[in-house]
C-alpha positions as CSV (number, residue, x, y, z in Angstrom):
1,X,82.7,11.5,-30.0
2,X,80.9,11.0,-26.5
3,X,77.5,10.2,-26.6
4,X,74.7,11.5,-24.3
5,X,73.5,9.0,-21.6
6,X,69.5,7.7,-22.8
7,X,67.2,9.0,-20.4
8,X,64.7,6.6,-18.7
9,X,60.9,6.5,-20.4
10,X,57.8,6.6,-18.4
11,X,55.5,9.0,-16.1
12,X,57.1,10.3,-13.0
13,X,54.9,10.3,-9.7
14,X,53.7,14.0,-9.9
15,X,52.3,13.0,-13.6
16,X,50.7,9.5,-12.2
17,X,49.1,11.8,-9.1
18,X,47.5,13.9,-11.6
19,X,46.5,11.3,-13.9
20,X,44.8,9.5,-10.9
21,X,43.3,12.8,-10.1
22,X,41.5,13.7,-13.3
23,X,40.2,10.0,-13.2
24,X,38.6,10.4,-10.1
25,X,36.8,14.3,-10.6
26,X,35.6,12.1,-13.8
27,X,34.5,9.1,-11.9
28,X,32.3,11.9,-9.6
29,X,31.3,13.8,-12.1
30,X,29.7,10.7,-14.0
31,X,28.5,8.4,-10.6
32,X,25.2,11.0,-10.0
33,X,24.4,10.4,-14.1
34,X,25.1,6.9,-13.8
35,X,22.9,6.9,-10.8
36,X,20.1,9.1,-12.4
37,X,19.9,6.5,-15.0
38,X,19.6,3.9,-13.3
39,X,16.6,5.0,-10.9
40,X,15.1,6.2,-14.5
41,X,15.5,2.6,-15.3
42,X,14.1,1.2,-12.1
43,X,11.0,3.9,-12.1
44,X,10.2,2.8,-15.9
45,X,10.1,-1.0,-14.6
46,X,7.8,0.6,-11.8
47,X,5.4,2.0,-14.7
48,X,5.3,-0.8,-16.9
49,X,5.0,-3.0,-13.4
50,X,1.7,-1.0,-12.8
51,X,0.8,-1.0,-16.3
52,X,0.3,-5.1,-16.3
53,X,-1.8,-4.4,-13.0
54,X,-3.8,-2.5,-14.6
55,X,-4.9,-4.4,-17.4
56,X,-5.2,-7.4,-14.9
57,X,-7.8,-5.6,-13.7
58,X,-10.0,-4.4,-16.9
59,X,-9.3,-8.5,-17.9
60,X,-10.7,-9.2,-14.4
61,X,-13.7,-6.9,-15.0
62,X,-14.4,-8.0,-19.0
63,X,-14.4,-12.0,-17.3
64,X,-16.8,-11.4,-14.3
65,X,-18.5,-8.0,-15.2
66,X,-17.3,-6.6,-11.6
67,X,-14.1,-5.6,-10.2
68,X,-11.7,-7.6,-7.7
69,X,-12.8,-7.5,-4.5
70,X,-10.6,-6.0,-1.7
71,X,-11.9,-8.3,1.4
72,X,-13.1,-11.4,-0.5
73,X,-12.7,-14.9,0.7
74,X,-14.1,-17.4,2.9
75,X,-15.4,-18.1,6.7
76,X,-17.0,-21.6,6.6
77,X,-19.1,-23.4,9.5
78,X,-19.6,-19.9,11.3
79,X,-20.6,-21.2,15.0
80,X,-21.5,-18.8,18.5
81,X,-19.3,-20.9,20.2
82,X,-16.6,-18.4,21.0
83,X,-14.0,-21.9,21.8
84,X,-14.5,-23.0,18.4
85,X,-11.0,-22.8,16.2
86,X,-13.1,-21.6,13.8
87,X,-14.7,-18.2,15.5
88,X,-13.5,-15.2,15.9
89,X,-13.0,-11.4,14.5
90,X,-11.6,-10.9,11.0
91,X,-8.3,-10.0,12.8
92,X,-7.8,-13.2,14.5
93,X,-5.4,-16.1,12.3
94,X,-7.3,-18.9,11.4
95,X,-6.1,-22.1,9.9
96,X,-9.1,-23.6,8.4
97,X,-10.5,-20.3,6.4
98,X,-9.1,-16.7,5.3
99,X,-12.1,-14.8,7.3
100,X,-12.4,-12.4,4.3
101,X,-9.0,-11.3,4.6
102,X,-7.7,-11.6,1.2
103,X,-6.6,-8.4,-1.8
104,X,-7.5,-7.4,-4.9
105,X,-4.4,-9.2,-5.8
106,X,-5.6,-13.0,-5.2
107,X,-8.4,-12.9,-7.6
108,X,-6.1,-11.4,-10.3
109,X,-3.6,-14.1,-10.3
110,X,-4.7,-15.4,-13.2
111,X,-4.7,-12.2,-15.0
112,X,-1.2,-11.5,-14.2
113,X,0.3,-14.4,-15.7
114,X,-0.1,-16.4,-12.4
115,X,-1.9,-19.5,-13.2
116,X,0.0,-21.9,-11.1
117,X,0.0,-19.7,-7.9
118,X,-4.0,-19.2,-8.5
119,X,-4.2,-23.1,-8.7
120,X,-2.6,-23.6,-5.5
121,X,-4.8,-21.3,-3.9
122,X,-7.8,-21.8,-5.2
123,X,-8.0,-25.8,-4.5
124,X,-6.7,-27.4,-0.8
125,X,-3.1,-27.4,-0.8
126,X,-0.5,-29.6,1.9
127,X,2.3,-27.7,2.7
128,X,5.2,-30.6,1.7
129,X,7.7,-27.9,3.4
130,X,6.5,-28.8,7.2
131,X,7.7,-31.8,9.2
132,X,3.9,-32.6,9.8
133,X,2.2,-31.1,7.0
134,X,-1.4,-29.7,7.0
135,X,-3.8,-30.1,4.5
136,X,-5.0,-26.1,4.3
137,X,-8.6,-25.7,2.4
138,X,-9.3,-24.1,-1.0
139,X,-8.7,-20.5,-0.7
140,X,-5.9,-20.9,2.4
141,X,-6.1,-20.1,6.1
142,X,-5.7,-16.2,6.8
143,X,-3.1,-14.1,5.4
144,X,-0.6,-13.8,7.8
145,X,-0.2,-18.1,8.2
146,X,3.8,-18.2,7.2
147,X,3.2,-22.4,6.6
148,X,0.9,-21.8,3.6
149,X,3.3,-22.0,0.6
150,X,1.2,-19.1,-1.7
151,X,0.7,-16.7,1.1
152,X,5.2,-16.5,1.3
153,X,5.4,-16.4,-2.4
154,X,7.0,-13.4,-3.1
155,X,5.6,-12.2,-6.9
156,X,7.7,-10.0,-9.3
157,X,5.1,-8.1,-10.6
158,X,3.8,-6.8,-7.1
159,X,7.9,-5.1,-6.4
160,X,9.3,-1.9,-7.8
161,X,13.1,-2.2,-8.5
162,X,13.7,1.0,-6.3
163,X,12.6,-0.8,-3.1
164,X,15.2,-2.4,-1.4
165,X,12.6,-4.2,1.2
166,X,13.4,-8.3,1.2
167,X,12.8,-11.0,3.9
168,X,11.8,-11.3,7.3
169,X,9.8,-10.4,9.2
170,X,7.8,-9.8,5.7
171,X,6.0,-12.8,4.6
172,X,5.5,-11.7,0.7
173,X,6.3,-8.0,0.0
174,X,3.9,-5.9,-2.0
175,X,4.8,-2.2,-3.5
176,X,1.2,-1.7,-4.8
177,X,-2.1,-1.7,-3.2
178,X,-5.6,-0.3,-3.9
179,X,-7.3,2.8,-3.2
180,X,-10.4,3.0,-1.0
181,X,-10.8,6.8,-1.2
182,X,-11.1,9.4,1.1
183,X,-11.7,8.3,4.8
184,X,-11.2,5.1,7.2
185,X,-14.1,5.6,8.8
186,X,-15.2,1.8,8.5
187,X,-12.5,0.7,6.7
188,X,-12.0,-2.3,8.7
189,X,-14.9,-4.5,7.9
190,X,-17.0,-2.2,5.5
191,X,-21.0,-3.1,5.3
192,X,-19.9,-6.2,7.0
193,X,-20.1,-7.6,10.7
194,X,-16.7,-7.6,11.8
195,X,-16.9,-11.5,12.5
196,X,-17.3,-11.4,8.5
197,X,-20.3,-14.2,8.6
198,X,-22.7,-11.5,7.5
199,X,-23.6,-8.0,6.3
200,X,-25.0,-5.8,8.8
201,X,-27.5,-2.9,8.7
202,X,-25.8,-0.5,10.8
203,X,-21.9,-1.2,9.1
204,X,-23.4,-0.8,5.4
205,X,-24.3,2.5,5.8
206,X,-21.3,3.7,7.2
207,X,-19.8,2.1,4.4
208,X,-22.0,3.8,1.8
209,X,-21.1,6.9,3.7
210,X,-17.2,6.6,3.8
211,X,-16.2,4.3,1.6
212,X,-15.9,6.4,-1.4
213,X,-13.6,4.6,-3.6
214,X,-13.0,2.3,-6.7
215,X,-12.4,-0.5,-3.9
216,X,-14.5,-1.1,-1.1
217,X,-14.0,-3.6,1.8
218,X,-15.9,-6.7,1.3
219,X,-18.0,-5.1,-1.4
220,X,-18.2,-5.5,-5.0
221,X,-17.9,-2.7,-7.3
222,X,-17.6,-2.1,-10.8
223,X,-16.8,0.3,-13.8
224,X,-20.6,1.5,-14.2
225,X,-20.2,2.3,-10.5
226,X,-17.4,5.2,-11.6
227,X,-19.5,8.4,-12.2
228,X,-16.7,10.8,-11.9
229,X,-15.1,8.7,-15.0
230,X,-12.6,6.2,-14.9
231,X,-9.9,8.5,-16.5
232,X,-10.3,11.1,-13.1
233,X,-10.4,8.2,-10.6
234,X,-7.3,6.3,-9.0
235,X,-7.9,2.7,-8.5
236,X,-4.4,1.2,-7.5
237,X,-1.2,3.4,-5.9
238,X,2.6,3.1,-5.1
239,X,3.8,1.8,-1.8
240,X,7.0,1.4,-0.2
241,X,7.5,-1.4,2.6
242,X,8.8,-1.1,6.1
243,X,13.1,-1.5,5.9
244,X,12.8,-0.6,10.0
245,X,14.1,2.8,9.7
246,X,11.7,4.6,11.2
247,X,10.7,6.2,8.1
248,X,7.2,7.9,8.6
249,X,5.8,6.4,5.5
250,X,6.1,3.2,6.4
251,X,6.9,2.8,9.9
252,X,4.8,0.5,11.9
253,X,4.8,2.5,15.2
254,X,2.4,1.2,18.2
255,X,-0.3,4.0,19.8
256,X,-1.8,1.9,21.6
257,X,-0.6,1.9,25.5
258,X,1.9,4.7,24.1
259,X,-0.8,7.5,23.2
260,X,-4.0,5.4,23.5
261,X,-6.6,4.9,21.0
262,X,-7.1,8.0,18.5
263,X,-9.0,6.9,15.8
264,X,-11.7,9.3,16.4
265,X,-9.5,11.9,17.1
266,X,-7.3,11.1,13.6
267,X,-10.8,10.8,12.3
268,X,-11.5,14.5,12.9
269,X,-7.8,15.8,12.3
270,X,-5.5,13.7,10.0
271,X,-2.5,15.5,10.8
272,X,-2.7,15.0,14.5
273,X,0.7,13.2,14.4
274,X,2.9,16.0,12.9
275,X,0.5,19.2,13.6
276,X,-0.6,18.4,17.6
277,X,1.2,15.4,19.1
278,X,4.6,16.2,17.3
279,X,5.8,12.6,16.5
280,X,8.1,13.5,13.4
281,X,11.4,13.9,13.9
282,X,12.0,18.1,13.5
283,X,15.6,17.6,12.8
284,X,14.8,14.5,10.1
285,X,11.3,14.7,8.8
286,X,11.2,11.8,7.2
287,X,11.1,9.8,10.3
288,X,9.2,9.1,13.2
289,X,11.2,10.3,16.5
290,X,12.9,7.5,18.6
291,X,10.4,8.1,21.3
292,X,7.5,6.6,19.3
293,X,7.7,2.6,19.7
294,X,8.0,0.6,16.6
295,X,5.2,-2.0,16.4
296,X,5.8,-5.7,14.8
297,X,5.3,-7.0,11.5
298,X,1.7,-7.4,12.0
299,X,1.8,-3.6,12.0
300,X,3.9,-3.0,8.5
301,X,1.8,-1.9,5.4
302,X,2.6,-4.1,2.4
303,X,4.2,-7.2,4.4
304,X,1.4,-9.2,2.8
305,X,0.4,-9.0,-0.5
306,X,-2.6,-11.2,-0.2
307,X,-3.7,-9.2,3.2
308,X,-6.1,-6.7,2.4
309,X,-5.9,-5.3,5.9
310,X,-1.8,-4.2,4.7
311,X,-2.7,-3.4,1.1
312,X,-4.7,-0.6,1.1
313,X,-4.5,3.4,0.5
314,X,-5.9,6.5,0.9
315,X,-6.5,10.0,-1.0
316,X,-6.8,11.6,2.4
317,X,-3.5,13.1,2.9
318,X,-0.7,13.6,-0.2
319,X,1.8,11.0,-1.6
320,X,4.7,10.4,0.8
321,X,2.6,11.6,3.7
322,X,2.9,9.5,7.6
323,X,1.5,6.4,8.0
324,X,-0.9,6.7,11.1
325,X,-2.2,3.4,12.8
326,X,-4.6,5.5,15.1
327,X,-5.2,2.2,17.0
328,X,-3.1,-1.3,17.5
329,X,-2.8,-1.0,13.7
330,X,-3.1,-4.3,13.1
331,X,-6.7,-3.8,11.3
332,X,-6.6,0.0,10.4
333,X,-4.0,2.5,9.4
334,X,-4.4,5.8,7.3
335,X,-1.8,5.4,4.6
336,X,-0.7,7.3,1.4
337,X,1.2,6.4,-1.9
338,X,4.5,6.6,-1.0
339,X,7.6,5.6,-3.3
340,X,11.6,5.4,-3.3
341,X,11.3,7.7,-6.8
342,X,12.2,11.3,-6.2
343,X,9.3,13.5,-5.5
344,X,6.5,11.5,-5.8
345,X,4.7,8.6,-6.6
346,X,2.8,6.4,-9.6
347,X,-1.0,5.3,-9.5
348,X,-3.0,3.9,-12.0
349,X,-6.5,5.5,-12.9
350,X,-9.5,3.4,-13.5
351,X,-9.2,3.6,-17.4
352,X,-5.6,2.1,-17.2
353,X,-3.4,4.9,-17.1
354,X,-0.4,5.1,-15.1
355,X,0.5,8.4,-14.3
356,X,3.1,9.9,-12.0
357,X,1.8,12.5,-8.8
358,X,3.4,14.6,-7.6
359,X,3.9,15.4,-3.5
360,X,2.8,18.8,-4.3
361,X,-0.6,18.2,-5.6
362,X,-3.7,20.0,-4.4
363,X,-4.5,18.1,-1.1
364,X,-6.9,20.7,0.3
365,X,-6.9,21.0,4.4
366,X,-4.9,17.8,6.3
367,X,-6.7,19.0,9.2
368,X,-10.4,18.9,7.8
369,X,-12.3,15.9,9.4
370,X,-13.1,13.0,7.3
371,X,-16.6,12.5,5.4
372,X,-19.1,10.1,7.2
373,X,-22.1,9.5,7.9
374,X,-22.3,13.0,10.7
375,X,-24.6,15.5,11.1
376,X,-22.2,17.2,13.4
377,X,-19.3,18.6,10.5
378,X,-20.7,20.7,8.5
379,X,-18.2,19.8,6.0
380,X,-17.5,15.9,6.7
381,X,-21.3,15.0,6.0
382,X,-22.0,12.0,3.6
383,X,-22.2,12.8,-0.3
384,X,-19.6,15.9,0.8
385,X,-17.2,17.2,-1.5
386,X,-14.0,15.6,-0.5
387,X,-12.3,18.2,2.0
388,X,-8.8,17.4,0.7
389,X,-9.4,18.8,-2.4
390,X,-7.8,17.5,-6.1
391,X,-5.8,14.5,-4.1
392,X,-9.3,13.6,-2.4
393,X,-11.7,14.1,-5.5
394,X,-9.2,11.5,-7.2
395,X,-9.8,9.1,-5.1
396,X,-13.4,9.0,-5.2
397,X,-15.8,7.1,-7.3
398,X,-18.8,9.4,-7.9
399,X,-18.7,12.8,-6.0
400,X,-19.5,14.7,-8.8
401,X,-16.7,16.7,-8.5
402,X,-15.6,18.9,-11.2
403,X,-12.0,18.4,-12.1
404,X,-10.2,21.7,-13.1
405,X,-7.0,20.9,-12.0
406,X,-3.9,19.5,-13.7
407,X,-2.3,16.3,-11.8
């Protein structure tokens, strides 16, 4: 009796083809959820990343009975002499003094687990890194000195996870920086000179007139100071930093010699950029158009964590709105929260809260004028209701605005 040849075991190619094709629609089907989770991850490290900001700062406030001050520092042996290394504006590098140039985010090194760092700063420091290596005094030479050790001391707490930004031309990349409400209109130097040696009459009430938020430049301020309430009040925000894509949040585009100087005329129209001038990219508007000339480094929002001039926010137009440098942008820039997390962006209220806004919020009229101290808007007057409605009212101190809104 014959027997029947065995036939060979295994899958042929049309079965290993569909195998290999089922694997793959599963691999794409699960990639976005893998994905999802993963930002969900990230944007909870964000929050809790905030979160320790925030009680930095109440700490801060419980030790010294004020809040940390966005412009604080030093400027030592002041002199007329316009020669001396030592003079000059508050924009100018020095190597002997910080010229008032440093964040909220110096004085609360010690409250965010940042001792050592604080030491270093706080007492003269040689750089053992340089080939001839200065001795630098307490409190370090201005921010933007890339030989002073702290000042390129990138800190963990400062970065979300969703921000890819690392390196050069960056000296120490921040993702958070503090809101100084509503307008720029004095934002550079607040109530002082802009030599930063002393107050002066003329810049203090501008200040008093503009400067509407939890932080002002070179000012103290404190809780008893919030009127509108610390839980309807954003002190800190979100930011992303420059990764030299012309993205319009971020992008440290040059006006000056391209468009001229428009501070006055962002002053009266915030949305001159998109609504007039047409800078954004129609066809991608996220970006700036490859027409408008990138600036340098010096330029970038959050390049410097312990630079107040590149740390700094505010309520004027929504989350993930441009950022306008109406001048050489180098020592003012109109700038929102901004964020790599889908549709919006965290801040942290004055009570502690972290909360997550949205890009849709209430942001009243982009194109009303900013408050100062006028007499010629009948709406951007000081002690006016913030023009850009919820988003603006948030941002200041003590408006007395009544809050009716859910953000």
């Amino acid at each position: 009796m014959k027997r029947g040849k065995k036939t060979a075991s295994g899958f042929t190619l049309v079965e290993l083809l569909v195998v290999i094709a089922i694997i793959g629609v599963m691999v794409g089907l699960l990639l976005p959820a893998v994905q999802a989770a993963r930002e969900a991850a990230r944007r909870m490290s964000c929050s809790n990343n905030m979160k320790q900001l925030g009680l930095a700062v109440h700490n801060y406030h419980a030790a010294y009975d004020n809040l940390p001050i966005h412009g604080s520092g030093t400027n030592p042996g002041f002199v007329d002499d316009s020669t001396a290394v030592n003079q000059g504006n508050y924009w100018r590098p020095s190597p002997i003094a910080n010229r008032w140039r440093l964040s909220i985010f110096v004085g609360m090194l010690p409250f965010m687990e940042q001792q050592a760092l604080w030491e270093q700063i706080s007492n003269p420091l040689i750089n053992t890194f340089s080939a001839n290596p200065p001795v630098f005094q307490a409190m370090g030479p201005t921010p933007d000195n890339a030989d002073y050790d702290p000042w390129v001391t990138e800190i963990a707490t400062l970065r979300c996870p969703s921000d890819p930004g690392v390196g050069f031309p960056a000296l120490a990349r921040s993702n958070y920086s503090a809101c100084l409400g509503d307008s720029y209109v004095g934002i550079q130097w607040g109530p002082r000179h802009r030599n930063m040696h002393r107050e002066e009459q003329g810049n203090a009430v501008v200040a008093r007139a503009s400067l509407r938020g939890v932080f002002v430049t070179s000012m103290k301020t404190a809780f008893r100071d919030i009127l509108d309430g610390t839980s309807n009040t954003i002190m800190i925000g979100e930011s992303i930093t420059n990764l030299g894509d012309r993205d319009i949040r971020s992008y440290g585009q040059n006006t000056l010699g391209f468009l001229g100087n428009r501070e006055n005329a962002v002053r009266d129209n915030p949305r001159l950029f998109r609504d007039v001038e047409q800078l954004i990219d129609p066809l991608s508007p996220m970006q700036y158009l490859d027409t408008v000339p990138q600036g340098s480094a010096l330029q970038s929002i959050n390049f410097r964590w312990a630079d107040r001039m590149k740390t700094y926010f505010t309520t004027i137009l929504p989350p993930n709105s441009e950022h306008v440098m109406p001048i050489n942008g180098a020592n003012l820039h109109m700038a929102s929260p901004s964020s790599h997390h889908q549709g919006g962006a965290h801040v942290i209220f004055a009570d502690g809260a972290v909360k997550f806004i949205t890009n849709s919020i209430e942001a009243g009229s982009g194109n009303a004028p900013m408050v100062r101290n006028s007499s010629t808007h009948p709406t951007a007057f000081a002690g006016a209701q913030s023009p850009y409605g919820l988003w603006g009212a948030l941002g200041t101190r003590s408006n007395k605005e009544v809050f009716n809104l859910d953000f």
